[in-house]
C-alpha positions in Angstrom: 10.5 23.2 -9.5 12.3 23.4 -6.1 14.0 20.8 -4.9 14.5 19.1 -0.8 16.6 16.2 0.4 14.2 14.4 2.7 15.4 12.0 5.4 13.7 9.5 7.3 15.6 8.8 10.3 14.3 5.7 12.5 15.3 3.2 15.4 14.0 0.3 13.5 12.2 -0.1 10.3 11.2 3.8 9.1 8.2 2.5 7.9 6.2 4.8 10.1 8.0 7.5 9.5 8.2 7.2 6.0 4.2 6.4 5.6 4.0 9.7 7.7 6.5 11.3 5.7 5.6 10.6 2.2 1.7 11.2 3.0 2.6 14.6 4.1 5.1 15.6 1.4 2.3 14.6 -1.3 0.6 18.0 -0.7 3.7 19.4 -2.0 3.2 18.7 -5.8 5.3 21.9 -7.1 8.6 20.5 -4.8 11.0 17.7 -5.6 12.0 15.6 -2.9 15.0 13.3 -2.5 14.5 10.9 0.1 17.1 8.9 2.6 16.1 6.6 4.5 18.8 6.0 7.9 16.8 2.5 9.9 18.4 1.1 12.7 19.5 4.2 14.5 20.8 2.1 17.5 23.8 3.7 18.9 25.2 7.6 19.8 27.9 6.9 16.7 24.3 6.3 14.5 23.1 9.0 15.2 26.5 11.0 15.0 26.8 9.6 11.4 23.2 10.2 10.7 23.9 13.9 11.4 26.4 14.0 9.1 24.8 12.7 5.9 22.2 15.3 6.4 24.7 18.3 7.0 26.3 17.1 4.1 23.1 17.1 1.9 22.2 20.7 3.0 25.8 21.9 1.9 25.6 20.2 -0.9 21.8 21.6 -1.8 22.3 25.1 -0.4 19.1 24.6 1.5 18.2 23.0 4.7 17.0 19.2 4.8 13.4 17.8 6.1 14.2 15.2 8.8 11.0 12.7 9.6 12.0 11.3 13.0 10.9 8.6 15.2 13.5 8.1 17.2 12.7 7.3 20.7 16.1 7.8 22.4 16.1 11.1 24.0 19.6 11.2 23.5 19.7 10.7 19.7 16.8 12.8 19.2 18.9 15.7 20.8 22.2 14.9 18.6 19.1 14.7 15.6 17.7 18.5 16.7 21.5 19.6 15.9 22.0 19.0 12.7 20.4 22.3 11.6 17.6 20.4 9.4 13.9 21.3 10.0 13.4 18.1 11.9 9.7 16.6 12.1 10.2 14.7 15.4 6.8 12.1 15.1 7.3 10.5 18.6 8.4 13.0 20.6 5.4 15.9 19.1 2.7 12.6 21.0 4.8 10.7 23.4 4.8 13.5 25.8 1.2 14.5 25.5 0.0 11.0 25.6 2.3 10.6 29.0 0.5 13.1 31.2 -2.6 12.4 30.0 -2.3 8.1 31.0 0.0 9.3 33.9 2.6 5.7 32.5 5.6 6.3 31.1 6.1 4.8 27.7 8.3 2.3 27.4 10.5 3.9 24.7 11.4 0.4 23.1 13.0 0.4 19.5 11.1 -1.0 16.4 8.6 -2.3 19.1 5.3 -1.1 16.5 6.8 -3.8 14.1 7.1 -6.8 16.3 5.8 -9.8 16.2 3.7 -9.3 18.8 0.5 -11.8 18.7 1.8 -15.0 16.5 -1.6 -16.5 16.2 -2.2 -12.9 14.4 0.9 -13.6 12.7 -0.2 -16.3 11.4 -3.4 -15.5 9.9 -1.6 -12.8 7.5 1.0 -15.4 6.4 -2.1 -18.0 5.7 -3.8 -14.8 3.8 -0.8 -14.4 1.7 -0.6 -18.0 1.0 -3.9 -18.1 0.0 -3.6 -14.8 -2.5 -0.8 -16.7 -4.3 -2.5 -19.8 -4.6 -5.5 -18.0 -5.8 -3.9 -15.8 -8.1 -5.6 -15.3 -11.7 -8.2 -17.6 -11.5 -5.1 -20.4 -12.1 -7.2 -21.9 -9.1 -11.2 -22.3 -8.1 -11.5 -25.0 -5.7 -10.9 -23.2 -2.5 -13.2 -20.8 -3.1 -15.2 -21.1 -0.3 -13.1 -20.2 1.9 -12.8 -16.7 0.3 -13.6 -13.5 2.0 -13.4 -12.2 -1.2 -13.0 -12.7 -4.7 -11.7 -9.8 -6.8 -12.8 -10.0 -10.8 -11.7 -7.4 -13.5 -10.1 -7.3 -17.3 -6.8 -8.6 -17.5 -3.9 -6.1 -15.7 -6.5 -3.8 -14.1 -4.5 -4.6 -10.5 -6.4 -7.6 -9.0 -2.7 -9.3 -7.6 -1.5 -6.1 -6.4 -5.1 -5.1 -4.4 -5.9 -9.4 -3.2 -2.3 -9.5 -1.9 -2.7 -6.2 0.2 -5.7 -7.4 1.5 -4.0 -10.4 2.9 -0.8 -8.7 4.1 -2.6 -5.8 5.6 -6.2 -7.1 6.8 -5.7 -11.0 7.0 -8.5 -11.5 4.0 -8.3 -14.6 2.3 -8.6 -12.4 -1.3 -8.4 -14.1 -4.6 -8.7 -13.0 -8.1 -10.0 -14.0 -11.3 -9.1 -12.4 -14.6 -12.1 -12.1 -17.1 -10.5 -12.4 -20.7 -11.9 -12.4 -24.3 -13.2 -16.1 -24.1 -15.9 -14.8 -20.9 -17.5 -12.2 -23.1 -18.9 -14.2 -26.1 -22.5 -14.8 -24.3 -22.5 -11.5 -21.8 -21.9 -14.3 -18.6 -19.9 -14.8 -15.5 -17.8 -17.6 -15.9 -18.8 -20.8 -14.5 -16.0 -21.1 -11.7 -17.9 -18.0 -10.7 -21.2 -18.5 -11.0 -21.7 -20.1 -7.2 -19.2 -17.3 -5.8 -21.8 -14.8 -6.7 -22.1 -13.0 -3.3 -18.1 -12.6 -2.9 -17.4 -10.9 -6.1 -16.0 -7.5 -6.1 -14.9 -5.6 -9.4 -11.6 -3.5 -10.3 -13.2 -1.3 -12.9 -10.5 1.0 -15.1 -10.6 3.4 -17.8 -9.7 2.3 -21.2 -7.0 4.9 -22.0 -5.2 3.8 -18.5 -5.2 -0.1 -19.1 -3.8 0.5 -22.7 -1.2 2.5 -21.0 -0.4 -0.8 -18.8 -0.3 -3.2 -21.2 1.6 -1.3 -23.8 4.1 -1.4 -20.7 4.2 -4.7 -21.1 3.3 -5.8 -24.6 4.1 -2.7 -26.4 2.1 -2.7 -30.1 0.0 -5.4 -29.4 -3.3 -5.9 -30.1 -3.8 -6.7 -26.0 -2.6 -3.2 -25.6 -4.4 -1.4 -28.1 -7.0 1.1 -27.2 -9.6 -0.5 -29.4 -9.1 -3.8 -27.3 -9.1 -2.1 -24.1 -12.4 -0.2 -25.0 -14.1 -3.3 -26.1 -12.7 -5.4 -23.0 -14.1 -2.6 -20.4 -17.3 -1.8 -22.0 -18.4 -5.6 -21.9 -16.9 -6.1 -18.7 -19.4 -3.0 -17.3 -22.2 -4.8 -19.2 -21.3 -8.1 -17.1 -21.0 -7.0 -13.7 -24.1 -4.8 -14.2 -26.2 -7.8 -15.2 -25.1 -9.6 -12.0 -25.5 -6.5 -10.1 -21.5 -7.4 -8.9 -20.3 -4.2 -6.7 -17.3 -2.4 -7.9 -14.9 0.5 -7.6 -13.0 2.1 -10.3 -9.3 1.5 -10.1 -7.6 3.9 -12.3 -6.5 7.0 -10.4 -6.3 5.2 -7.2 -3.6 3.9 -5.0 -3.8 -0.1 -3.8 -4.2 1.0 -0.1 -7.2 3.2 -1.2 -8.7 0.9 -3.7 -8.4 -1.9 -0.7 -9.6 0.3 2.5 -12.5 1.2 -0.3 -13.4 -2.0 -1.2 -13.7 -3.1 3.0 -16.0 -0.2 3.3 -18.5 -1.0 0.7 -18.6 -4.6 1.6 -18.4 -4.4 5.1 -16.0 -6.9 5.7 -13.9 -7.0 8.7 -10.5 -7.2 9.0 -8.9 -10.0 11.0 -5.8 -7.9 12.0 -4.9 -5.1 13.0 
């Protein structure tokens, strides 16, 4: 396997850039990256020292570096084209496209995609994140009507993970409700549930992936065995098929797909953008 030093080099955050980067770099299975991040490029000495630390990773790799750039600074993004990496510049490949075609300059401002722009809009993702923690693993039921949402599924089969994305990335008001041992005996949704009917969603997974969880985290348990896990998920199918409860299976997917998935098939909107 081959390996590249990968650098995302950014005015602010690098989130873009490293969203971009690392979406891009996954269709590269056969290489192994290493990956820099260098935020907060503000100044020519940044960028000057920025230049460096890549020069020094292709000496030291005997291979050129990838640079993902979205540095808006003409200036730095000329000091950046010097450094002798291959350098993916993300702004500068649309900014000037998108400039004769509006006929406006852009406005070139730094970290500007991660402001807080709109505070009302602000607002409703910190109440949605409030209300995912609150909500967490059924330890609450009352404020149930005022979910968007309520994600059910066998105990560590990634309901916190997906209801908190929901809320930090769509605004959803998302909660979650683990279904253990004690729900199967009679083949029924719990009762919390039962008047919730039309907001459940389920997080199906594969046996032989939640044993490989929970042996994570209770290794040789009877939780983690495969027998438990089979028996948990096959009852949980025979549940959620009774009720007719929509669902996705979970277990080779990533949260942003399971969540972008789960707004598609439900046709909820999200209050945020």
């Amino acid at each position: 396997m081959t390996h590249r030093s990968v650098f995302v080099v950014s005015g602010g955050t690098g989130i873009t850039a490293e969203a971009i980067g690392n979406s891009m770099l996954s269709q590269f299975g056969d290489v192994a990256f290493t990956q820099h991040s260098l935020t907060y490029i503000r100044t020519e000495d940044d960028c000057r020292q920025a230049v460096a630390r890549i020069q020094a990773a292709a000496e030291q790799d005997g291979t050129r570096p990838v640079v993902f750039s979205t540095l808006v600074n003409p200036t730095h993004r000329e000091l950046l084209n010097q450094s002798g990496a291959l350098v993916l510049d993300l702004f500068g490949t649309f900014l000037q496209p998108l400039e004769a075609e509006l006929g406006v300059r852009s406005s070139q401002k730094v970290g500007y995609s991660h402001a807080v722009r709109d505070p009302s809009a602000y607002r409703v993702r910190i109440d949605a994140v409030h209300f995912a923690l609150d909500n967490d693993d059924g330890g609450r039921t009352h404020h149930y009507d005022k979910a968007d949402i309520i994600l059910i599924g066998v105990s560590r089969s990634g309901k916190t993970p997906t209801s908190l994305y929901l809320a930090l990335q769509f605004g959803l008001y998302a909660a979650n409700y683990p279904l253990t041992e004690e729900d199967f005996d009679d083949l029924r949704l719990p009762e919390a549930l039962q008047p919730y009917r039309d907001k459940l969603f389920a997080l199906v997974i594969d046996p032989e992936r939640l044993t490989v969880i929970r042996q994570e985290r209770m290794a040789g348990s009877r939780y983690a065995s495969l027998q438990q896990c089979e028996q948990e998920t096959r009852t949980f199918a025979a549940i959620i098929g009774r009720y007719n409860v929509p669902s996705i299976n979970v277990t080779e997917r990533s949260i942003e797909e399971i969540s972008t998935r789960i707004l598609a098939q439900t046709g909820l909107q999200r209050r945020i953008r």
